[in-house]
C-alpha positions in Angstrom: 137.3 -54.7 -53.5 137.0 -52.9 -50.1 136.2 -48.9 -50.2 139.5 -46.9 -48.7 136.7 -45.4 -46.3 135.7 -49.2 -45.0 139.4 -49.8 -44.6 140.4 -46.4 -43.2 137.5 -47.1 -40.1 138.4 -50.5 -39.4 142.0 -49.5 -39.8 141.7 -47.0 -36.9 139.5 -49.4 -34.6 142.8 -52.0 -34.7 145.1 -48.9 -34.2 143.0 -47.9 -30.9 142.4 -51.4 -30.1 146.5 -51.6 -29.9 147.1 -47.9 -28.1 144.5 -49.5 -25.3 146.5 -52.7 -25.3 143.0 -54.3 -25.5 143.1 -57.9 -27.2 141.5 -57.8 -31.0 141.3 -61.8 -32.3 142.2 -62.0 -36.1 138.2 -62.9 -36.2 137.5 -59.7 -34.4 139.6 -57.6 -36.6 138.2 -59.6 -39.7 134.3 -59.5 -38.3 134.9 -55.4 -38.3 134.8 -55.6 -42.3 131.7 -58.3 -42.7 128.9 -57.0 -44.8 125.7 -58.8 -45.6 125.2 -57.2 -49.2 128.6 -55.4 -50.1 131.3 -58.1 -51.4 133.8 -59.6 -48.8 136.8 -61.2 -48.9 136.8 -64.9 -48.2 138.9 -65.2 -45.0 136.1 -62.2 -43.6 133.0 -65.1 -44.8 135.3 -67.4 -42.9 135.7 -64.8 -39.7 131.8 -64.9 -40.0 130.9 -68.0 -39.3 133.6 -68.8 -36.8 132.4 -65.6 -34.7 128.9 -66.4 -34.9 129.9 -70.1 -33.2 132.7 -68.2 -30.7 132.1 -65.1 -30.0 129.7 -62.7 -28.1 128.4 -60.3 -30.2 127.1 -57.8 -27.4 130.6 -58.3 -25.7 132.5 -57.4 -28.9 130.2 -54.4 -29.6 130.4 -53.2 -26.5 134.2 -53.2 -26.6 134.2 -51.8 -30.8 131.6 -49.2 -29.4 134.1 -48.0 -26.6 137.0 -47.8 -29.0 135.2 -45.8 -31.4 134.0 -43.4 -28.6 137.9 -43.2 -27.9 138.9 -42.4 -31.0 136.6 -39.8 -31.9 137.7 -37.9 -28.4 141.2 -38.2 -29.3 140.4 -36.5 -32.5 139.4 -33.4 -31.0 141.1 -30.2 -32.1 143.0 -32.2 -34.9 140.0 -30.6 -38.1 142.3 -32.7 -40.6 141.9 -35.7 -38.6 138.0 -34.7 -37.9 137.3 -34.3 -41.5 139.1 -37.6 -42.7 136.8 -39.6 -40.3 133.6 -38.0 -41.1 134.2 -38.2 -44.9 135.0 -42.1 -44.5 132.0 -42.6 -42.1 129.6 -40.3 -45.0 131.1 -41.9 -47.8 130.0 -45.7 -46.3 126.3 -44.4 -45.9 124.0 -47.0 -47.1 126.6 -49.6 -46.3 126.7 -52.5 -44.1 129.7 -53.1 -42.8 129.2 -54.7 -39.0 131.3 -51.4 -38.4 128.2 -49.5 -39.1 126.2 -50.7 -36.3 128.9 -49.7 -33.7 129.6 -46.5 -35.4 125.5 -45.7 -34.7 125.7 -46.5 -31.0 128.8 -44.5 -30.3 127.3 -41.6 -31.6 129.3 -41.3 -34.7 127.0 -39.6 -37.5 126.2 -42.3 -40.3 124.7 -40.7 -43.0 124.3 -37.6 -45.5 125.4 -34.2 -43.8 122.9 -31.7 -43.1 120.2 -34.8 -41.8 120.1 -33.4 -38.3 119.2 -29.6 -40.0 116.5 -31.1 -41.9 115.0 -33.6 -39.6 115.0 -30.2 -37.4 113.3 -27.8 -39.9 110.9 -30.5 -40.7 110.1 -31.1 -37.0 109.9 -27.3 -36.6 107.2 -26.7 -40.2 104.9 -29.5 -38.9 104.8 -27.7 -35.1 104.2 -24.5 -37.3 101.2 -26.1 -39.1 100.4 -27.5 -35.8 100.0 -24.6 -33.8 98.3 -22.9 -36.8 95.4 -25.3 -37.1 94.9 -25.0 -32.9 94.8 -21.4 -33.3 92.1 -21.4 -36.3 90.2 -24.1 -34.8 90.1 -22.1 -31.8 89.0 -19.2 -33.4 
């Protein structure tokens, strides 16, 4: 069975797909759910290897990564719709759902909150330690 949050993404790709009136093959709207380790449903195996023999993958990224980048600015000022999306996208972390990678290289965050603050902080104690040593080698 599919998570609500995997369903709830693709969902929303097909519905701005539609607002754009930009062309989404079933395989296309199938390939959006594909996963490697998470469990599929058969027609999605079957999208899988008919898009691998028909389809452009940088082509269809391209246009998944510019639907994504539209949805997330018509999302702006709604915080109910904000919050839906970035709990569906945190609750998929560790997922891989085709989705996934498009969600990356629009910008949308995929993983736990608060990894920006810590990557900073960490960034920010090792340029401490850094500039500590230089100073007492210095010395």
């Amino acid at each position: 069975m599919l998570p609500a949050a995997a369903l709830f993404i693709a969902d929303k790709i097909i519905e701005q797909a539609a607002k754009e009136n930009i062309t989404m093959s079933d395989v296309e709207r199938k390939m959006l759910l594909f996963s490697e380790s998470s469990p599929v449903l058969p027609e999605v195996a079957r999208a899988n290897e008919i898009f691998g023999r028909e389809y452009d993958s940088a082509n269809y990224e391209a246009k998944v990564v510019g639907l994504i980048k539209q949805i997330r600015s018509s999302l702006r000022g709604n915080v109910d719709a904000v919050r839906a999306w970035n709990e569906a996208v945190n609750r998929l972390q560790g997922e891989d759902y085709y989705f996934m990678v498009m969600l990356n290289d629009a910008g949308s965050r995929v993983g736990p909150p608060g990894d920006l603050v810590r990557l900073m902080l960490t960034a920010f104690a090792v340029v401490t330690v850094v500039v500590a040593i230089i100073f007492w080698v210095i010395r």
